[in-house]
N, C-alpha and C positions, 0 to 999 in steps of 0.2 A: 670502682672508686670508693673511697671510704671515705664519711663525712667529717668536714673539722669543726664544723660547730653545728647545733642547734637551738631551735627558738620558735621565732614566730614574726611573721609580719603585723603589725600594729595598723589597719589601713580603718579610721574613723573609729565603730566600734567594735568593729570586725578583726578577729586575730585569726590569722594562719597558719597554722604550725608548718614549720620548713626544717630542711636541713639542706647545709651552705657546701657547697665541694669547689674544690679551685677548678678551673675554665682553661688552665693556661698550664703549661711547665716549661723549664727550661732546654733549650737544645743544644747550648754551648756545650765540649766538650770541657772534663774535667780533670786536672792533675795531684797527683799526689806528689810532695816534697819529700827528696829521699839525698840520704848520705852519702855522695857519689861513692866513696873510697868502698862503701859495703854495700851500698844498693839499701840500707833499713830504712823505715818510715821515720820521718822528722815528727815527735809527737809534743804538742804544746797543754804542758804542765801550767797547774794555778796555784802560783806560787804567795805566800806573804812577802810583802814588801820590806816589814819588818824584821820577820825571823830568817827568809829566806828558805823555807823548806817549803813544800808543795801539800797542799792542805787537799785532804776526804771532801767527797760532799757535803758531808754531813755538818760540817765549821764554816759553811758558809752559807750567807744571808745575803739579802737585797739591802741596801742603803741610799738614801738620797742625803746630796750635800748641800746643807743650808747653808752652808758659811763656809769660808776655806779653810778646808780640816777637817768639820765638824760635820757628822753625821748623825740621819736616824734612821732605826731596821725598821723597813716596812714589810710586814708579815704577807700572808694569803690572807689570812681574816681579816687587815687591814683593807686591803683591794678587795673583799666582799664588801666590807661597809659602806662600798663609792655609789651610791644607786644598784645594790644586785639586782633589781627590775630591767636596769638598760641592759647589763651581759646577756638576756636572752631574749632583749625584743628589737626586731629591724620598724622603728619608729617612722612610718611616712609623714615627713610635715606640709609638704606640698606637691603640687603638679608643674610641670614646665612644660615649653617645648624643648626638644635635646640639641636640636640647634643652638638651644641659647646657651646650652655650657662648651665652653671653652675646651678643645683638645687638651691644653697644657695640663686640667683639675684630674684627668683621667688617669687614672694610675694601676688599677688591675681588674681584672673580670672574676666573679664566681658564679656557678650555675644553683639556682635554687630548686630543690624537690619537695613538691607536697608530703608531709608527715600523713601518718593512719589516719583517714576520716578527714581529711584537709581536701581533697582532689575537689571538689564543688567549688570553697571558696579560691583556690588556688586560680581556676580554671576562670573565674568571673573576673576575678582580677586581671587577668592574663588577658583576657577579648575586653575586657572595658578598655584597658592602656591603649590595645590597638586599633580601637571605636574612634577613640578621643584622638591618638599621634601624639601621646605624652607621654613623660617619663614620671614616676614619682620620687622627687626628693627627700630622701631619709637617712636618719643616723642609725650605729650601730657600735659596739663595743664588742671589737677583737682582739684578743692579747693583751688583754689591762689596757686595749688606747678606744677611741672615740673616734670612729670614719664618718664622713659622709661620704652618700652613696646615691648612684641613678638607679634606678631600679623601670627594668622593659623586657617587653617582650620579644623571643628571640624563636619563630616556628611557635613549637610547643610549649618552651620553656619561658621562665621567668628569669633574666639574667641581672643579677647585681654585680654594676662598674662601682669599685670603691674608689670614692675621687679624695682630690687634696684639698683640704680646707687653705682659704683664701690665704691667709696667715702663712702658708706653708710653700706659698711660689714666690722666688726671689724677683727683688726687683731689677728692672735692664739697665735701668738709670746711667749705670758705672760701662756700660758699652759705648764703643767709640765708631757709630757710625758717618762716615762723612758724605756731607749730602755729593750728587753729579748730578751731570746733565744727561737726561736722558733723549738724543732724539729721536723726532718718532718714527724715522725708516726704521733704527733697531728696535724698539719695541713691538712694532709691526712685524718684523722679520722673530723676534721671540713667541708674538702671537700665534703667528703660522706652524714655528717650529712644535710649539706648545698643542696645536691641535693635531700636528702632523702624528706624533705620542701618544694623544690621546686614545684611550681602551677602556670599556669597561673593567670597574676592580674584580679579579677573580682572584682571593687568597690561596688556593689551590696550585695557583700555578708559581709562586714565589717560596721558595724554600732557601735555608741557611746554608749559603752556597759555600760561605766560610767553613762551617762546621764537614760540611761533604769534601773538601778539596784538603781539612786537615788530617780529616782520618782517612785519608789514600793517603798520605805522607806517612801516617803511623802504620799501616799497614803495611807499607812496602818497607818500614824498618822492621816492625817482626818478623818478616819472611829473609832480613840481613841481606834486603837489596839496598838501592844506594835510594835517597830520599828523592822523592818525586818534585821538580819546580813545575810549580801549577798556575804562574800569574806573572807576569813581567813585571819588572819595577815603575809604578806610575811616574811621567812625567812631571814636572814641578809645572806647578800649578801659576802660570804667567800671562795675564790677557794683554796682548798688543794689540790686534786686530779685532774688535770686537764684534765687527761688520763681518768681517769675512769667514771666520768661523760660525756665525750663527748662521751665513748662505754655507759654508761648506756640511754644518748639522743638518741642515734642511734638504740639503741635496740628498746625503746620505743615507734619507729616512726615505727619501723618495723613490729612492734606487732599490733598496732593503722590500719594500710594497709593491715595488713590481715588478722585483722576484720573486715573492711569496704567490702573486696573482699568476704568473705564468707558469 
């Protein structure tokens, strides 16, 4: 792995030098857009708006638009000027418990590595977090922007979750839920069904069943067999019985358990 940023942890007046590597990548597969009639790559030119001809790197600048129309170039030098102190320090401002943050703030994982000569304080940091059962909340500047971030421990490692600032989660308000009745045989019977599922989380065992089921489709086109159907069409989505399907889910889980036991 190769690191995409470094710095330092800010923890009181203790600094750790770290370096940040991404925790996650993507397993979607990917497509390229091409010219049916020739098979070429569709390639998207940056073009002026004005002249209409497709401009060099070198003729183009970053701008923000103060007013409609009206713009200003903001340089690199300009985005040094912002605090350069924050672009290389992961700032802890406080401790939580990680229960108290919200699933929805979470938005991606990086793994942190002790820099030359850091492994000591890295390491104290890393056993205090899991002494205590907290997280430390801290900011950071990635890509000219301002994260906040959990920062725990993860085995060995130190893991920074970069979450959303509050500001940045929509509100439900405009959702149109209508309240019902719920009674309580079917809740009870969801209860049941609900623990009948229940398992320990093992991520190991959940993979991107989408992504596996489309490249056996693309694979049996490259060999100019005929495309594989891998999934029926789902039924449309209609509760009438709502009793009866959660006894008919419950059964089925029942039956499923004690085929697996025998």
């Amino acid at each position: 792995m190769r690191a995409m940023w470094s710095g330092s942890i800010s923890f009181g007046l203790v600094n750790i030098p770290v370096r940040l590597y991404k925790a996650t990548e993507e397993s979607r597969m990917s497509f390229d857009l091409l010219h049916e009639r020739d098979m070429a790559r569709i390639r998207y030119a940056k073009l002026c708006s004005v002249e209409g001809r497709e401009l060099e790197q070198a003729e183009i600048v970053r701008g923000f638009e103060f007013d409609k129309g009206e713009y200003v170039i903001v340089t690199d030098e300009d985005l040094r000027l912002v605090s350069p102190t924050k672009a290389k320090i992961i700032e802890i401002l406080q401790f939580a418990y990680e229960n108290e943050i919200d699933s929805i703030y979470f938005e991606k994982a990086y793994y942190l590595e002790p820099d030359k000569g850091a492994s000591k304080a890295y390491v104290l940091l890393r056993e205090a977090l899991k002494e205590s059962k907290k997280v430390g909340v801290a900011r950071f500047v990635l890509s000219n922007k301002e994260h906040l971030a959990a920062i725990k421990p993860q085995g060995n490692l130190i893991v920074l979750n970069q979450l959303r600032f509050h500001q940045e989660i929509r509100k439900p308000e405009q959702l149109k839920i209508e309240s019902a009745q719920t009674p309580r045989k079917e809740v009870d019977l969801a209860v049941a069904l609900i623990e009948q599922l229940t398992a320990a989380f093992e991520p190991e065992k959940h993979r991107d069943s989408y992504a596996d089921e489309l490249k056996r489709v693309i694979d049996a086109k490259v060999k100019g067999q005929p495309p594989i159907r891998v999934a029926k069409k789902p039924e449309e989505a209609v509760v009438k019985d709502l009793m009866g399907l959660l006894k008919a889910s419950l059964d089925r889980e029942r039956q499923r358990e004690r085929a697996q036991a025998s």
